[in-house]
N, C-alpha and C positions, 0 to 999 in steps of 0.2 A: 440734180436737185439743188434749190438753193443754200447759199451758205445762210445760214443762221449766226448772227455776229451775239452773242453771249455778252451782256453790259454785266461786269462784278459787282455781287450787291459787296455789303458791308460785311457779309457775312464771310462770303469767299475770298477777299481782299486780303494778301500778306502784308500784315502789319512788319514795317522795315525798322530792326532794332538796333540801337547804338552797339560798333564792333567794342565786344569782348574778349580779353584776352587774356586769360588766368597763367599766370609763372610761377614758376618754383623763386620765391624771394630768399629765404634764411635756412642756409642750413642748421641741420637740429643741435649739433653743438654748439652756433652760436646762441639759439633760442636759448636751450639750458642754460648755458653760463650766463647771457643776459638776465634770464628770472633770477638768478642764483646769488647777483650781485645787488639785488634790492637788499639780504637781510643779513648779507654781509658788510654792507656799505654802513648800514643801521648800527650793526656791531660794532662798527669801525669806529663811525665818529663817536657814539654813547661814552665807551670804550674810553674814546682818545680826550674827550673833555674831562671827564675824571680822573683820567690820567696828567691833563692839563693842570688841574687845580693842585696838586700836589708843588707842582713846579712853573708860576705861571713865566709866560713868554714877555708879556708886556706888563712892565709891573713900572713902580715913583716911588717917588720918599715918602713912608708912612705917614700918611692923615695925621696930624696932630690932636685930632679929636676921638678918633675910630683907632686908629693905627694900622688901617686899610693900605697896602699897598700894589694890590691886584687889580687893573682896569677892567677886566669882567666881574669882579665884585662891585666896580664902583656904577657898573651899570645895574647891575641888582638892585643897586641903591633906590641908584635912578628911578627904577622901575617903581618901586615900592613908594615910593613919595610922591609920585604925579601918575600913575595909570589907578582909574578909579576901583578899590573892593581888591586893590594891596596896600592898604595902608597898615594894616593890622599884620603882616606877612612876619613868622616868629623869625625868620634868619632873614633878612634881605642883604646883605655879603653873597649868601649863599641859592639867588633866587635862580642865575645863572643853572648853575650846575645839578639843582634841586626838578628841572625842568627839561634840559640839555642834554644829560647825561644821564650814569646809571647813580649819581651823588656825591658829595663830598666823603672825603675822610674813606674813600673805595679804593685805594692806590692799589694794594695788592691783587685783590678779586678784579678790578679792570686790566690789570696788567694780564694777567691771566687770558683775560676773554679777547684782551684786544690782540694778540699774537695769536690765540685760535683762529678766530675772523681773519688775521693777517695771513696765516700758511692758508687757509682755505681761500681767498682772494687770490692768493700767489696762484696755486694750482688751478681755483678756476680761468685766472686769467692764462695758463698756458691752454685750457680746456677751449677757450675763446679765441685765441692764435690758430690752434690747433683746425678750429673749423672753418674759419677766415679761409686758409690754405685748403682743406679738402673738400669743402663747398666752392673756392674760388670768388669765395667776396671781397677777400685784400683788393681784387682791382677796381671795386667801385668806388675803395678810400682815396686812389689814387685823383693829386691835385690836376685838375684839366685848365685849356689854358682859357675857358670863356668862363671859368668861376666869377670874377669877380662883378659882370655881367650876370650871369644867373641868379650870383646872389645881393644885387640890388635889385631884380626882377621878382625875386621869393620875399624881398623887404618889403617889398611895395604890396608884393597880394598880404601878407600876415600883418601890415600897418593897418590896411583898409579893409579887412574883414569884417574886422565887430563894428564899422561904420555901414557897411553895405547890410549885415546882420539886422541892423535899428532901423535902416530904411526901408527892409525889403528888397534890397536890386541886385542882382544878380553880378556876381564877383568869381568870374572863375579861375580855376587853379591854372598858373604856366603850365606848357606841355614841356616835358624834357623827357630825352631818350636816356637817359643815363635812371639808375636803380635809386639816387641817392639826389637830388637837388643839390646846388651846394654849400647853404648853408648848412643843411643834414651834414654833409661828406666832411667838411672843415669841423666839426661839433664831433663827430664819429671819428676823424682822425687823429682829433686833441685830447681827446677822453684816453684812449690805452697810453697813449703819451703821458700824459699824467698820473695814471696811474701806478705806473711803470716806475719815475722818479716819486711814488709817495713811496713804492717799496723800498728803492734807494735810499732817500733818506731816512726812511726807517729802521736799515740796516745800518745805517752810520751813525744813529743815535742811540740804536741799540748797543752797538759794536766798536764806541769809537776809538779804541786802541789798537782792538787786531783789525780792524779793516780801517784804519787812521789813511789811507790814499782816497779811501772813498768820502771819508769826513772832509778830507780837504778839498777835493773836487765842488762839494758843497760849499766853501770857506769855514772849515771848521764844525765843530761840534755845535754853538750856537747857532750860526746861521744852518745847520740843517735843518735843527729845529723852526726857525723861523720859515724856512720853504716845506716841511712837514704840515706848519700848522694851514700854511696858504694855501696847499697844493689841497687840501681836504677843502677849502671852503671854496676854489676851483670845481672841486665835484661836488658839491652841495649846489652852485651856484649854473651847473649843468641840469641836473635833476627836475628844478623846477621850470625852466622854458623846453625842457625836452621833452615834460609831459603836456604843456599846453600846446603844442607847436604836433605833436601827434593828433590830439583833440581835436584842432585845427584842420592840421589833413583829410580827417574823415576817420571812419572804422579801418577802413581795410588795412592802414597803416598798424594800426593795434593786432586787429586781426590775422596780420603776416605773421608778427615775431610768435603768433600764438601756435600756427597750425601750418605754420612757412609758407603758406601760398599768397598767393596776390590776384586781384581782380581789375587788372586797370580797363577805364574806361576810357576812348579819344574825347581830349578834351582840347579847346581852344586855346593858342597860346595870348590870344589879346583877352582885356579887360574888357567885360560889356558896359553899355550904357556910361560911356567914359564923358 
């Protein structure tokens, strides 16, 4: 009999879909301790700026008009005299810490909350170690040696994104075999670092008689304080491009630390329509 040759309609046609490939990204201890460090970090600094105003870091010779000697007071000022609808503001010394923190004149009730927040950050942060090593994420932190390539290749798609965004044109993400880009990986492996010496120095500010080796390591009891107060606005100043630079990414990046999976799609390592 003759062959009868079968033309596919559109019906019968295997629509061919972009390879999917779902992984295991976060283990659940690091998830946890990540959510956990949103309202501890919160505690921390509220906490630690109230704390601040009792004893400020950067302080001058008394205003001879005010007898203001606190430079975040003197921005309080600031604020209240040239941003429009605080002109009227009944403390502006105190706009700072009235807005920043849990307020002035808090020293005891912040000292209190800020060492709760403090042991429970300590603990979570060993919660976060902890899962690094039994998930086996420590080695994504690990520095590679074409970082500093990668991450002028991740500079260039997050520069030209919200340009490509307003045009329309198609901007796509570098491809990298690695779990973590390396602007992420360098961001990820300076954060516990950091944190690490804000406990430090918190214990040498706390401490600095009996643990007076650890104050000195810092230079002293002042200068801890002055790397305490930096080392916080370190993680404050992480906070905000960590959440746009997720955004950035897409869901799935959010989506991971939520439910630890990941959905990567193959994407192209060049830039279109260049």
């Amino acid at each position: 009999m003759p062959a009868f040759h079968h033309k596919p309609t559109s019906a019968s046609t295997i629509l061919v879909q972009p390879c999917v490939l779902v992984v295991k990204r976060h283990y659940i201890l690091v998830r946890l301790s990540h959510w956990l460090n949103v309202p501890l970090l919160l505690g921390l600094v509220l906490s630690g700026i109230s704390i601040y105003w009792a004893s400020p870091i950067y302080q001058h010779k008394p205003d001879p008009n005010t007898g203001n000697f606190d430079v975040a007071a003197d921005i309080g000022n600031w604020i209240c005299a040239h941003v429009p609808g605080q002109h009227h503001y009944a403390s502006p010394p105190d706009w700072i810490y009235n807005h920043m923190s849990l307020g002035p004149g808090m020293l005891a009730v912040a000292l209190r909350i800020h060492w709760l927040c403090a042991y429970l950050f300590m603990l979570n942060g060993m919660v976060y170690v902890s899962g690094l090593f039994m998930g086996g994420g420590w080695r994504s932190l690990l520095p590679r040696r074409t970082d500093l390539v990668d991450a002028l290749r991740m500079f260039r798609y997050y520069a030209g994104l919200p340009f490509a965004k307003l045009t329309r044109r198609q901007w796509l993400h570098p491809r990298f075999t690695t779990k973590y880009n390396a602007l992420q990986r360098a961001a990820y492996f300076t954060v516990p670092v950091a944190g690490f010496f804000s406990v430090a120095t918190g214990w040498a500010i706390h401490k600095p008689m009996q643990l007076h080796w650890l104050a000195a390591f810092f230079g002293g009891f002042d200068a801890a304080r002055v790397w305490h107060f930096w080392l916080m606005w370190l993680l404050l100043f992480f906070v905000l491009p960590h959440v746009i630079f997720v955004f950035a990414d897409g869901w799935d990046t959010l989506s991971a630390m939520i439910t630890g999976w990941s959905t990567k799609v193959n994407r192209s390592e060049v830039v279109a329509n260049e």
